[in-house]
mmCIF file of the N, C-alpha and C atoms, coordinates in Angstrom:
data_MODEL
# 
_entry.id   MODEL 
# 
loop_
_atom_site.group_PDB 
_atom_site.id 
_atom_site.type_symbol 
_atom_site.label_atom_id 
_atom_site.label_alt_id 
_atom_site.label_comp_id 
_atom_site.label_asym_id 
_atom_site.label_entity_id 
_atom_site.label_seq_id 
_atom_site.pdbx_PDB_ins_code 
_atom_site.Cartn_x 
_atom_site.Cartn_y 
_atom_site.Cartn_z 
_atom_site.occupancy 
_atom_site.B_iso_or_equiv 
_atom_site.pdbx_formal_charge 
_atom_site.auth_seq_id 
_atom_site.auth_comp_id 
_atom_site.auth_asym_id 
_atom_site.auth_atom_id 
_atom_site.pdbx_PDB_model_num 
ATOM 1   N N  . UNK A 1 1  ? 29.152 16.173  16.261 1.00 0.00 ? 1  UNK A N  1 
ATOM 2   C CA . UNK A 1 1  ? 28.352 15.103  16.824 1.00 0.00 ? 1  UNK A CA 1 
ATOM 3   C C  . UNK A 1 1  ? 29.179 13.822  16.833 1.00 0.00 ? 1  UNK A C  1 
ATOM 4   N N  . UNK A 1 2  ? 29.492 12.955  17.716 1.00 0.00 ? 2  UNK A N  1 
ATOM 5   C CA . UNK A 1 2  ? 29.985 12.049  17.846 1.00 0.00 ? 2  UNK A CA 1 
ATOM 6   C C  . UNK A 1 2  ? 29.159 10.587  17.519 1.00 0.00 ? 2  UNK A C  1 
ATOM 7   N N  . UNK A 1 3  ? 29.576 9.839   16.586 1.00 0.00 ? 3  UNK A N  1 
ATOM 8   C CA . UNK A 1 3  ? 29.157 8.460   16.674 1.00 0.00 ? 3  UNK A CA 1 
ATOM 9   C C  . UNK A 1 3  ? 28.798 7.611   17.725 1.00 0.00 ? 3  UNK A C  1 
ATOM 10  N N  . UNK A 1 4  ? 27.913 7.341   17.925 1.00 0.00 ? 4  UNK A N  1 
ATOM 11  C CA . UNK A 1 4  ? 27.239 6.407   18.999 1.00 0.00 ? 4  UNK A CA 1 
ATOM 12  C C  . UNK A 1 4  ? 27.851 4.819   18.583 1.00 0.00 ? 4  UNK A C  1 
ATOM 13  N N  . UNK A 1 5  ? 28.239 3.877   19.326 1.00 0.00 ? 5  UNK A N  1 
ATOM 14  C CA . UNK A 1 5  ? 28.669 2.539   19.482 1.00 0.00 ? 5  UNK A CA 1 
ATOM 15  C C  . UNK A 1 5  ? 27.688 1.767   19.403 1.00 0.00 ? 5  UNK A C  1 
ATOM 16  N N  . UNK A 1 6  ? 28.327 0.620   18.775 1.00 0.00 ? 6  UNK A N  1 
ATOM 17  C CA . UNK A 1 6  ? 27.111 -0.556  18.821 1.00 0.00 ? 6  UNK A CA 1 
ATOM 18  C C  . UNK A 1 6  ? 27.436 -0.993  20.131 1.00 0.00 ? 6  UNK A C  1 
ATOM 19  N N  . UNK A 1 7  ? 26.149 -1.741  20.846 1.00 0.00 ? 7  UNK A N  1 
ATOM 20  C CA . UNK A 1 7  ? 26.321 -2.186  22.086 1.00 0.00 ? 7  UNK A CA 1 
ATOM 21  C C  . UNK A 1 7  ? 25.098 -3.649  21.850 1.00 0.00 ? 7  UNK A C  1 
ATOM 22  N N  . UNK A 1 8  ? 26.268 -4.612  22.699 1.00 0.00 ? 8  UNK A N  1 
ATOM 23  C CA . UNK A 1 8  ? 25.914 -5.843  22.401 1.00 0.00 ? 8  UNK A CA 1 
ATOM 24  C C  . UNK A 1 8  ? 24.123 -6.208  22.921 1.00 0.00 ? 8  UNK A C  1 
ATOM 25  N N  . UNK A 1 9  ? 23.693 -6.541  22.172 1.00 0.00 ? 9  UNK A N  1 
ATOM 26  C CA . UNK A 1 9  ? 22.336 -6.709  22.558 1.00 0.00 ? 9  UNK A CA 1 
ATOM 27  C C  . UNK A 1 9  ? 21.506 -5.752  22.079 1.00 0.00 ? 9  UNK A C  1 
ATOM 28  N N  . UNK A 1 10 ? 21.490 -4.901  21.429 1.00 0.00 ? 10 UNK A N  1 
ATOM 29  C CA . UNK A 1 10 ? 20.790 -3.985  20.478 1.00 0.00 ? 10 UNK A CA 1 
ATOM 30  C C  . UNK A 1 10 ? 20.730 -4.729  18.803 1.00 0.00 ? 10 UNK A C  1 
ATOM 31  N N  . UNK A 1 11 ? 19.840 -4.451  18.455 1.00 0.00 ? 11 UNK A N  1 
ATOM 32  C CA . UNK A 1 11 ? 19.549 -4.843  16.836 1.00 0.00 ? 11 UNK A CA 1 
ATOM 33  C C  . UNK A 1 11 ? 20.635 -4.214  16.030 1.00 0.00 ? 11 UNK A C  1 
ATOM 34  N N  . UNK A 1 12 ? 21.285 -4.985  15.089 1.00 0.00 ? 12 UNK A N  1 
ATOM 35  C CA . UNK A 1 12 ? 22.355 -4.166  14.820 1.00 0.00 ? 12 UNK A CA 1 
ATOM 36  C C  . UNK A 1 12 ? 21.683 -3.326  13.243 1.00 0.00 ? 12 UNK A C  1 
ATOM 37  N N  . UNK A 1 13 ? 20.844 -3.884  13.083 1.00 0.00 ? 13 UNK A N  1 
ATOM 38  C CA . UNK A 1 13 ? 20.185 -3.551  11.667 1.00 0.00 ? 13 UNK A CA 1 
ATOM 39  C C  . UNK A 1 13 ? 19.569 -2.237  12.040 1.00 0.00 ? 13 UNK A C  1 
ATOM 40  N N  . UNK A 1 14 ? 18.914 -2.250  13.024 1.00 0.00 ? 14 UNK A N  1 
ATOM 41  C CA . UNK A 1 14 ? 17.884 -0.907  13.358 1.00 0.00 ? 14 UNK A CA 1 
ATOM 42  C C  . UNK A 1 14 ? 18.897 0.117   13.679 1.00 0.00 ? 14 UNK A C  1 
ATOM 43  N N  . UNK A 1 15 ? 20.278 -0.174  14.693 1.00 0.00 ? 15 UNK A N  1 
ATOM 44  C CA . UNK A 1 15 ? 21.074 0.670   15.222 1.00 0.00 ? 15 UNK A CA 1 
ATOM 45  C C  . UNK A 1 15 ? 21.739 1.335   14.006 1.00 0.00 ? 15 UNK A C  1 
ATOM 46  N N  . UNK A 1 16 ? 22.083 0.473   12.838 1.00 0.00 ? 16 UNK A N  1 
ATOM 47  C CA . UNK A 1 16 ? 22.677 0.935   12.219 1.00 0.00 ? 16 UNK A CA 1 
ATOM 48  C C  . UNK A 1 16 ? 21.678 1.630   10.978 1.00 0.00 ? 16 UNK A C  1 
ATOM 49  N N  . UNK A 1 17 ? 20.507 1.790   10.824 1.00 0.00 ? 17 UNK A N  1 
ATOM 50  C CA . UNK A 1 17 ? 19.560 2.197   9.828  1.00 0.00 ? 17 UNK A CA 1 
ATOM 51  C C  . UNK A 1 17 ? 19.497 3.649   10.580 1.00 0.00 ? 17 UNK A C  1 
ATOM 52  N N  . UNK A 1 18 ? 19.556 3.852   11.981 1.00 0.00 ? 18 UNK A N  1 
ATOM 53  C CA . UNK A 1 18 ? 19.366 4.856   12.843 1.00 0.00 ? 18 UNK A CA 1 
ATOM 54  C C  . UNK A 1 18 ? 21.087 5.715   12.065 1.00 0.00 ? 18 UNK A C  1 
ATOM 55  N N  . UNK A 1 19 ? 22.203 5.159   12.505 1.00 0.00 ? 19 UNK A N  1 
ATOM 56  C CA . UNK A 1 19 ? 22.562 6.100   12.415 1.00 0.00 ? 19 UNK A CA 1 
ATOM 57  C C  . UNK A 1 19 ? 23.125 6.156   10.939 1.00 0.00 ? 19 UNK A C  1 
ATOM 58  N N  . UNK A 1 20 ? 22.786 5.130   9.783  1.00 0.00 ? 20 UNK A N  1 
ATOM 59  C CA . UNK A 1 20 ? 22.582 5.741   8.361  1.00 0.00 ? 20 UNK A CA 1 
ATOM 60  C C  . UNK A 1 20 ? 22.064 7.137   8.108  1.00 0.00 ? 20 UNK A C  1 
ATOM 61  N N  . UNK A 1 21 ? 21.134 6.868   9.016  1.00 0.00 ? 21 UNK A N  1 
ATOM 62  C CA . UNK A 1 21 ? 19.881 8.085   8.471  1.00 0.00 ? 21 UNK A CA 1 
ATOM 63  C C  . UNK A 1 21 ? 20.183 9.656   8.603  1.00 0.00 ? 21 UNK A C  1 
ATOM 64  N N  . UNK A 1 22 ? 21.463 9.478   9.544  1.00 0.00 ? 22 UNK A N  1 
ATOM 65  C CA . UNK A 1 22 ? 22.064 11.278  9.804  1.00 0.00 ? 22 UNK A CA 1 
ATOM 66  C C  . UNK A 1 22 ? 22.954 11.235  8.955  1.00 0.00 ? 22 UNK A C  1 
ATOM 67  N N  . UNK A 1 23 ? 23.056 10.747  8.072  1.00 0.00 ? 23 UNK A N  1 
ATOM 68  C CA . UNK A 1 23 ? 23.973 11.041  6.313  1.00 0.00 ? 23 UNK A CA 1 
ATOM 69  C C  . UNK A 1 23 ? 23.583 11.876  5.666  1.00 0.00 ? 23 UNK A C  1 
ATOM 70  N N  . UNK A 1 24 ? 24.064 13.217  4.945  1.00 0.00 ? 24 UNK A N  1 
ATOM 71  C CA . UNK A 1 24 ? 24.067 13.928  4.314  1.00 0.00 ? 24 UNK A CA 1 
ATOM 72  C C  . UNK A 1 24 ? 22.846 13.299  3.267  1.00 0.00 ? 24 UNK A C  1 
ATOM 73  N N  . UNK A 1 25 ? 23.105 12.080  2.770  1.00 0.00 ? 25 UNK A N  1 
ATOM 74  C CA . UNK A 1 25 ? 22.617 11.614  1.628  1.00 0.00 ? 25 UNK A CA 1 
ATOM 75  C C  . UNK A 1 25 ? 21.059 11.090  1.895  1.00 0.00 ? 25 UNK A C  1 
ATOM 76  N N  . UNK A 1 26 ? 20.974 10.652  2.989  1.00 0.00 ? 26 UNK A N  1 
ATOM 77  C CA . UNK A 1 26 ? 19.771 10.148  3.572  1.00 0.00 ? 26 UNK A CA 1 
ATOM 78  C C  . UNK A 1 26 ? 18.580 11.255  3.772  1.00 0.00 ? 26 UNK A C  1 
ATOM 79  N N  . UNK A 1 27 ? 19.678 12.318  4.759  1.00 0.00 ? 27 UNK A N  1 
ATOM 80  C CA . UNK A 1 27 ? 18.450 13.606  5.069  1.00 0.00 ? 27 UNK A CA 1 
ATOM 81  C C  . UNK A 1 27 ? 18.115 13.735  3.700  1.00 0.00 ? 27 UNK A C  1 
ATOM 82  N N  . UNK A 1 28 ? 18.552 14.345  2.817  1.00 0.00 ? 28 UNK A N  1 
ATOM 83  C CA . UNK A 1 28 ? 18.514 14.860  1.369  1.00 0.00 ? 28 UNK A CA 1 
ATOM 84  C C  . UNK A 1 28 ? 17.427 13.675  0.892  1.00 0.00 ? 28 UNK A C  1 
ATOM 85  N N  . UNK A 1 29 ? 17.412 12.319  0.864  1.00 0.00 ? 29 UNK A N  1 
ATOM 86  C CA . UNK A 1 29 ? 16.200 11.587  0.447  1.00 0.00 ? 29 UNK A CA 1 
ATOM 87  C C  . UNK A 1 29 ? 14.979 11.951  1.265  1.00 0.00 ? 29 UNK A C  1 
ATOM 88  N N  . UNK A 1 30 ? 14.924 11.752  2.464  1.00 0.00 ? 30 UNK A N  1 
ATOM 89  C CA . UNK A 1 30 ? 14.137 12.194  3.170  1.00 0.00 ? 30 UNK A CA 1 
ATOM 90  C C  . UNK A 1 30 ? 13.342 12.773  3.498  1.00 0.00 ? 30 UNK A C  1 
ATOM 91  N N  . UNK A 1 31 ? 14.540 14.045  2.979  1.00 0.00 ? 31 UNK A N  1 
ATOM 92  C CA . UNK A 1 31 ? 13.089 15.826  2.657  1.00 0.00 ? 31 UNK A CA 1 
ATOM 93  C C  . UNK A 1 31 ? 12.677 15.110  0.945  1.00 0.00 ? 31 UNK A C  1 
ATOM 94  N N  . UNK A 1 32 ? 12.952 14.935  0.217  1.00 0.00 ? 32 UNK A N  1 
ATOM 95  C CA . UNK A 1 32 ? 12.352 14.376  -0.728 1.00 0.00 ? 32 UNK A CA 1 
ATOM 96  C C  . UNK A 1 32 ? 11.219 13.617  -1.073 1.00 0.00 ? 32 UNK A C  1 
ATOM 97  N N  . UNK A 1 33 ? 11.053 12.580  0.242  1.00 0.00 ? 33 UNK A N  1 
ATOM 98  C CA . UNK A 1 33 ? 10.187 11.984  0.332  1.00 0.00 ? 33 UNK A CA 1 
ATOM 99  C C  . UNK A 1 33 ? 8.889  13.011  0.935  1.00 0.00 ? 33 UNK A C  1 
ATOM 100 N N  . UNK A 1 34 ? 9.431  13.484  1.994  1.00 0.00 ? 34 UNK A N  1 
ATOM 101 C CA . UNK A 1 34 ? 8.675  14.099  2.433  1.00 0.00 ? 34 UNK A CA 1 
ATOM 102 C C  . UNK A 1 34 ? 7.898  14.932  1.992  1.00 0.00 ? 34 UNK A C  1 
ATOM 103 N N  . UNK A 1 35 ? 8.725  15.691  1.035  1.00 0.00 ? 35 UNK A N  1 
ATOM 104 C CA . UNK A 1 35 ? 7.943  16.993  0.517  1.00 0.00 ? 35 UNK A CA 1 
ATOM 105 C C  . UNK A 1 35 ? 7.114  16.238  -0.773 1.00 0.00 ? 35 UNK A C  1 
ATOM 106 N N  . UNK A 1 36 ? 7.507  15.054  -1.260 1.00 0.00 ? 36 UNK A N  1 
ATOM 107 C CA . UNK A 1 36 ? 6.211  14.056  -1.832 1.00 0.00 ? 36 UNK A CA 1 
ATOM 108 C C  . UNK A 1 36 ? 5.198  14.024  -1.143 1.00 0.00 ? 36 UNK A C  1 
ATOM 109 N N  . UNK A 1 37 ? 5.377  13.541  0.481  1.00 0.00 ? 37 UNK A N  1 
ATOM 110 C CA . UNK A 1 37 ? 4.425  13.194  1.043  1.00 0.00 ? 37 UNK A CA 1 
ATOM 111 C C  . UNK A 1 37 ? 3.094  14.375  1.149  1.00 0.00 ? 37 UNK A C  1 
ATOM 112 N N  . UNK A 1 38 ? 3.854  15.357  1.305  1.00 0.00 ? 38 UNK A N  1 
ATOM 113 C CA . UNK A 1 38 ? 3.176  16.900  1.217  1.00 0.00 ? 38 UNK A CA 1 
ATOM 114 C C  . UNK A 1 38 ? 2.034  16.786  0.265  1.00 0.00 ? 38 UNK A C  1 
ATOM 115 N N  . UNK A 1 39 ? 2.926  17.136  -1.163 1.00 0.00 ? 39 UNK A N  1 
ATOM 116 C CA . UNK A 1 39 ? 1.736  17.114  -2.199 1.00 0.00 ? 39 UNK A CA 1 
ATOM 117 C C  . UNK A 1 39 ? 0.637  15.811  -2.482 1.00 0.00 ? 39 UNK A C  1 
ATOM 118 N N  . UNK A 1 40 ? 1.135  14.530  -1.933 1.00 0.00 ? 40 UNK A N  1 
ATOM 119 C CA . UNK A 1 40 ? -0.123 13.959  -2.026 1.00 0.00 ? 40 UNK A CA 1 
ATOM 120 C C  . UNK A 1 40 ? -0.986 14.064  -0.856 1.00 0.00 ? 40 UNK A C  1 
ATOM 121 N N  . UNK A 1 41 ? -0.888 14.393  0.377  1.00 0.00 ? 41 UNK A N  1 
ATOM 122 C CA . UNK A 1 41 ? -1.447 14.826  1.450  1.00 0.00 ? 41 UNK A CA 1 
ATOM 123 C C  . UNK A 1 41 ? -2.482 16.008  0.824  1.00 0.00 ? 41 UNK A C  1 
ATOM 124 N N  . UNK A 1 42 ? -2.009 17.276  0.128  1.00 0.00 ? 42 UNK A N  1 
ATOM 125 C CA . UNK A 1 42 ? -2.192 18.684  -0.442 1.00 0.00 ? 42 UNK A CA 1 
ATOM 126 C C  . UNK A 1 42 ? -3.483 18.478  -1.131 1.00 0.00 ? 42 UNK A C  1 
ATOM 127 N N  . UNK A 1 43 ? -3.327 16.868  -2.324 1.00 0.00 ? 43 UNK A N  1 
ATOM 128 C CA . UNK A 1 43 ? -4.154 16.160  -3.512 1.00 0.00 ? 43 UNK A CA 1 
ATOM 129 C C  . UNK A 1 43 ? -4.150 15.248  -3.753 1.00 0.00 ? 43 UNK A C  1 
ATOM 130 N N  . UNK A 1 44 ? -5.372 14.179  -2.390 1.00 0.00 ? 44 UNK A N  1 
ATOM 131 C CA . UNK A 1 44 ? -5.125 13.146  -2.421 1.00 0.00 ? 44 UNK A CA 1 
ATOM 132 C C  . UNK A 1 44 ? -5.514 12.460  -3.922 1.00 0.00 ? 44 UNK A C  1 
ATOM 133 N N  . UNK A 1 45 ? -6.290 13.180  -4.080 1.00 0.00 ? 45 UNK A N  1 
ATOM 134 C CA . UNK A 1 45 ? -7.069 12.740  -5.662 1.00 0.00 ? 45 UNK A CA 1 
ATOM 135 C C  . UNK A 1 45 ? -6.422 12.625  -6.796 1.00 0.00 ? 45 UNK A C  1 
ATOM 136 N N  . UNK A 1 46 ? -4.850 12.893  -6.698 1.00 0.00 ? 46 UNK A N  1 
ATOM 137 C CA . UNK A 1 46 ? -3.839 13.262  -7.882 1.00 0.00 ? 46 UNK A CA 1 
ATOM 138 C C  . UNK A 1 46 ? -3.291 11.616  -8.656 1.00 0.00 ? 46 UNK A C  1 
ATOM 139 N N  . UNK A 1 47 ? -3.958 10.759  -7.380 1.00 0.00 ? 47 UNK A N  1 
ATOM 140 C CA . UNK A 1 47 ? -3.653 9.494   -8.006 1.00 0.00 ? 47 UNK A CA 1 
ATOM 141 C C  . UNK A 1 47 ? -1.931 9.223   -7.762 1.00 0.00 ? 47 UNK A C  1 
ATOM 142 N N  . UNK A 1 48 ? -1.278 10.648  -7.324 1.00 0.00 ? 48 UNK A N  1 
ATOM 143 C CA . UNK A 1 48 ? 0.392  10.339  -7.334 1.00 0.00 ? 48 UNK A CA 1 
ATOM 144 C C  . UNK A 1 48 ? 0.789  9.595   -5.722 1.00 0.00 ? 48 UNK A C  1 
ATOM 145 N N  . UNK A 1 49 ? 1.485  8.575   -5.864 1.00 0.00 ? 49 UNK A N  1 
ATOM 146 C CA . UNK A 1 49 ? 2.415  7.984   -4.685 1.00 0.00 ? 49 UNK A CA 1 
ATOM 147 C C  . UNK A 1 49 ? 3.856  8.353   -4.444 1.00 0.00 ? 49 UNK A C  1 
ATOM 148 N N  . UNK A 1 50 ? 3.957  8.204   -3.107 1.00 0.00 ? 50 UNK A N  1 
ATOM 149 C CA . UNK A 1 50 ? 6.029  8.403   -3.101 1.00 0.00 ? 50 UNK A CA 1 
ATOM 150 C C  . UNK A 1 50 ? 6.154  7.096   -3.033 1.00 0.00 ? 50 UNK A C  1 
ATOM 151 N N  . UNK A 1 51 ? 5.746  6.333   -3.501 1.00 0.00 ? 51 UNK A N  1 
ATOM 152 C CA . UNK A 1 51 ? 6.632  4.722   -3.984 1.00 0.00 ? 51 UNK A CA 1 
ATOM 153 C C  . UNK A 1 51 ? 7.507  4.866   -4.113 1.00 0.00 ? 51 UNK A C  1 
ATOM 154 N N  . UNK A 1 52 ? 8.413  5.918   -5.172 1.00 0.00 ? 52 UNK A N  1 
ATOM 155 C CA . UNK A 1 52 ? 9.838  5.554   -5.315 1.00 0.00 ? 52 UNK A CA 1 
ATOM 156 C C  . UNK A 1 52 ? 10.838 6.392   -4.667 1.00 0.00 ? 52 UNK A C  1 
ATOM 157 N N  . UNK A 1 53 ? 10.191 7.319   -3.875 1.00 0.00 ? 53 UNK A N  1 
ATOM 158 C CA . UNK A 1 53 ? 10.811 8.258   -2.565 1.00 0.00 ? 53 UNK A CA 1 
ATOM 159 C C  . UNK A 1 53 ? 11.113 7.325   -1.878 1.00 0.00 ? 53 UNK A C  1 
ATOM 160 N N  . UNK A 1 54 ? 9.723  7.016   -1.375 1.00 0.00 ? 54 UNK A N  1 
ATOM 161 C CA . UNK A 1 54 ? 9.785  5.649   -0.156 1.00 0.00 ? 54 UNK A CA 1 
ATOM 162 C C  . UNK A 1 54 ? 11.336 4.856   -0.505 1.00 0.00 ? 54 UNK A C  1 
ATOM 163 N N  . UNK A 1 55 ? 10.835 4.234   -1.548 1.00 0.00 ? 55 UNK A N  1 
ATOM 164 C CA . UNK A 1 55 ? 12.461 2.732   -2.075 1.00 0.00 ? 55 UNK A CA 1 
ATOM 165 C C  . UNK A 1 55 ? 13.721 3.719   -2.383 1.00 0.00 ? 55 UNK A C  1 
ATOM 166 N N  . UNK A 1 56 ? 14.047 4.809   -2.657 1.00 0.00 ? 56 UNK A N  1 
ATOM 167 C CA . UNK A 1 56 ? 15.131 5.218   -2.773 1.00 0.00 ? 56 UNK A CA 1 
ATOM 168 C C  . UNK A 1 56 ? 15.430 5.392   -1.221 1.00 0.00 ? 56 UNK A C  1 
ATOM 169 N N  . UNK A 1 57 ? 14.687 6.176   -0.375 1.00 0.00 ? 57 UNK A N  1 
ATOM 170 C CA . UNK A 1 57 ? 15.172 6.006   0.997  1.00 0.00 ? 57 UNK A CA 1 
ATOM 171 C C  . UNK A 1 57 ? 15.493 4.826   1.740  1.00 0.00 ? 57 UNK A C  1 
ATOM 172 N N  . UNK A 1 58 ? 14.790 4.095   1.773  1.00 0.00 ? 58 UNK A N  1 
ATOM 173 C CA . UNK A 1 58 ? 15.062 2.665   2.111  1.00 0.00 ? 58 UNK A CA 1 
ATOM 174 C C  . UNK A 1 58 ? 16.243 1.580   1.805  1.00 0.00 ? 58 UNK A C  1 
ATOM 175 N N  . UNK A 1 59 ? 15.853 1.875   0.473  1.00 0.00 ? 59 UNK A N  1 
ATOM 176 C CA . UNK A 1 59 ? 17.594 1.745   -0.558 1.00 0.00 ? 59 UNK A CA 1 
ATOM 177 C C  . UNK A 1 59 ? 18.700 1.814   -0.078 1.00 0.00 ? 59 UNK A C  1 
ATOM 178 N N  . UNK A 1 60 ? 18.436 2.982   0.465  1.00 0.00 ? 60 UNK A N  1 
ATOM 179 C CA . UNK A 1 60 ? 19.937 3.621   0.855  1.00 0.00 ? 60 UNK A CA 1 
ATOM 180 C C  . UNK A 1 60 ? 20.139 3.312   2.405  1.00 0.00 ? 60 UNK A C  1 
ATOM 181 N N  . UNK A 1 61 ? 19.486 3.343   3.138  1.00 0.00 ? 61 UNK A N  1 
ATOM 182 C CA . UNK A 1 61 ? 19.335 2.822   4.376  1.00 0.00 ? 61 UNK A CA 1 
ATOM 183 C C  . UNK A 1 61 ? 20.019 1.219   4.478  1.00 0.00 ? 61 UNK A C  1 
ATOM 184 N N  . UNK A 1 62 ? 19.397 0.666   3.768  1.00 0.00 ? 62 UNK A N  1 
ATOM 185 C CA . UNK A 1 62 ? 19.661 -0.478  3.850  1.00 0.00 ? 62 UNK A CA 1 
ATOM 186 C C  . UNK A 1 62 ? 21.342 -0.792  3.265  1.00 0.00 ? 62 UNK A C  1 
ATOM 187 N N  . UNK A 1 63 ? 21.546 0.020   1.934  1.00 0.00 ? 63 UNK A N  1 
ATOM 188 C CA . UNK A 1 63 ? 22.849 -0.737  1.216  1.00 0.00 ? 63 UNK A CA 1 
ATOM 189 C C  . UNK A 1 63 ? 23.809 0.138   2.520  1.00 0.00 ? 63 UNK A C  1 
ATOM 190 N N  . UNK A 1 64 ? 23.245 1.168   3.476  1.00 0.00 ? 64 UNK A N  1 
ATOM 191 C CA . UNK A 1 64 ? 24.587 2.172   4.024  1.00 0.00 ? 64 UNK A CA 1 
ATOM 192 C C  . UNK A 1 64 ? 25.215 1.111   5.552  1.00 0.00 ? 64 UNK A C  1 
ATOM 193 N N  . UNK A 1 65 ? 23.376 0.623   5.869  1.00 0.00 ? 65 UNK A N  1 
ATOM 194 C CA . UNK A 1 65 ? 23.546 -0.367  7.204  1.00 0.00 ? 65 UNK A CA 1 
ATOM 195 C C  . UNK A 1 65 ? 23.751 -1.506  7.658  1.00 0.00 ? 65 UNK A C  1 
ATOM 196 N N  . UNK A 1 66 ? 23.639 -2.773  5.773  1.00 0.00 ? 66 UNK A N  1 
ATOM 197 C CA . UNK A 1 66 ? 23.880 -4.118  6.371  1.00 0.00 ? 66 UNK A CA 1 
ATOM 198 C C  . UNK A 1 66 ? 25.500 -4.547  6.360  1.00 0.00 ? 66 UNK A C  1 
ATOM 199 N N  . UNK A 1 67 ? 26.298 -3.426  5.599  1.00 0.00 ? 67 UNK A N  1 
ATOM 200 C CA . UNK A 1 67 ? 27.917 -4.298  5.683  1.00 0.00 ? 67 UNK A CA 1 
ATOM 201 C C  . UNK A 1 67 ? 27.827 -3.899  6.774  1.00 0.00 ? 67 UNK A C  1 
ATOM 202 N N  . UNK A 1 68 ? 27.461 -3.317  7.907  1.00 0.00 ? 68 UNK A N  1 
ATOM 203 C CA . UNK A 1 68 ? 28.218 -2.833  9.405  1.00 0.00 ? 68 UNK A CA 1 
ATOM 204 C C  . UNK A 1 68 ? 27.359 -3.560  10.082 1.00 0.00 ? 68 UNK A C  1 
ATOM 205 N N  . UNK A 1 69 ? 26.106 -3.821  9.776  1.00 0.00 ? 69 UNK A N  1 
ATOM 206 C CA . UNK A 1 69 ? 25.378 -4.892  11.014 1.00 0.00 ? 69 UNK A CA 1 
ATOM 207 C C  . UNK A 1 69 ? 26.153 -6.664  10.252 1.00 0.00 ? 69 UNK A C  1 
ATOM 208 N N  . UNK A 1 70 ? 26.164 -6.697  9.476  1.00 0.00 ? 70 UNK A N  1 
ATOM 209 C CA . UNK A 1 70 ? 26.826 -8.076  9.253  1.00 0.00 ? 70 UNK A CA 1 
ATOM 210 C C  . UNK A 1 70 ? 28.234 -8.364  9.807  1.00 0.00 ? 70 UNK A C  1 
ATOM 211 N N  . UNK A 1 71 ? 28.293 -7.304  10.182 1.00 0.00 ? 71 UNK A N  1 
ATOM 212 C CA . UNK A 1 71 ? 30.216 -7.393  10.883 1.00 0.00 ? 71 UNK A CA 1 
ATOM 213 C C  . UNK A 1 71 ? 29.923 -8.277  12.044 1.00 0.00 ? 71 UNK A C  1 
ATOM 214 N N  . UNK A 1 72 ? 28.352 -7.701  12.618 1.00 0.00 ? 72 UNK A N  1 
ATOM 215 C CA . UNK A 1 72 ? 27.925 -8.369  14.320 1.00 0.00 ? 72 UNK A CA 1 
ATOM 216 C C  . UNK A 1 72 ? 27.166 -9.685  14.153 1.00 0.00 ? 72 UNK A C  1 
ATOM 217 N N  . UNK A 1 73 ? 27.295 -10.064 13.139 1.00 0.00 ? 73 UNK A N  1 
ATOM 218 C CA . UNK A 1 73 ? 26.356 -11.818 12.862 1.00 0.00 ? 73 UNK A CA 1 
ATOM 219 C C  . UNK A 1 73 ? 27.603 -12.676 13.593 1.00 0.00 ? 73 UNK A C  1 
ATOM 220 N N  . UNK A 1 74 ? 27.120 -13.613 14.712 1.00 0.00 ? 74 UNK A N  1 
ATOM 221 C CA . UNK A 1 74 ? 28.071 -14.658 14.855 1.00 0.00 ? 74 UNK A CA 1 
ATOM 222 C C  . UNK A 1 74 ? 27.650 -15.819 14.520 1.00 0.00 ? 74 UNK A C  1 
# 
């Protein structure tokens, strides 16, 4: 799969959260979250949240996408 380019006039934060997210490390949070999302979907009554699914994905999104969108701040 080839890397897609930033192109001027696109969000560089979103472009680059997009292609964070096809990281080995990201999918792997991802199904994590997800398969959280499962069991509280399964039992809503369990009182359990993916709060910290959620922020570890995000986490990582964020620390993988702002040094490369800050390259495009003028």
């Amino acid at each position: 799969m080839s890397e897609k380019k930033y192109e001027e006039g696109v969000d560089p934060v979103t472009f680059y959260r997009e292609q964070c997210a096809l990281e080995k490390k990201a999918i792997s949070l991802k199904e994590i979250l997800e398969t959280c999302n499962e069991r509280v979907r399964a039992n809503p009554d369990s009182g359990e949240s993916c709060h910290m699914e959620m922020t570890d994905y995000v986490h990582f999104l964020d620390h993988c996408a702002m040094p490369k969108a800050f390259k495009h701040l003028k």
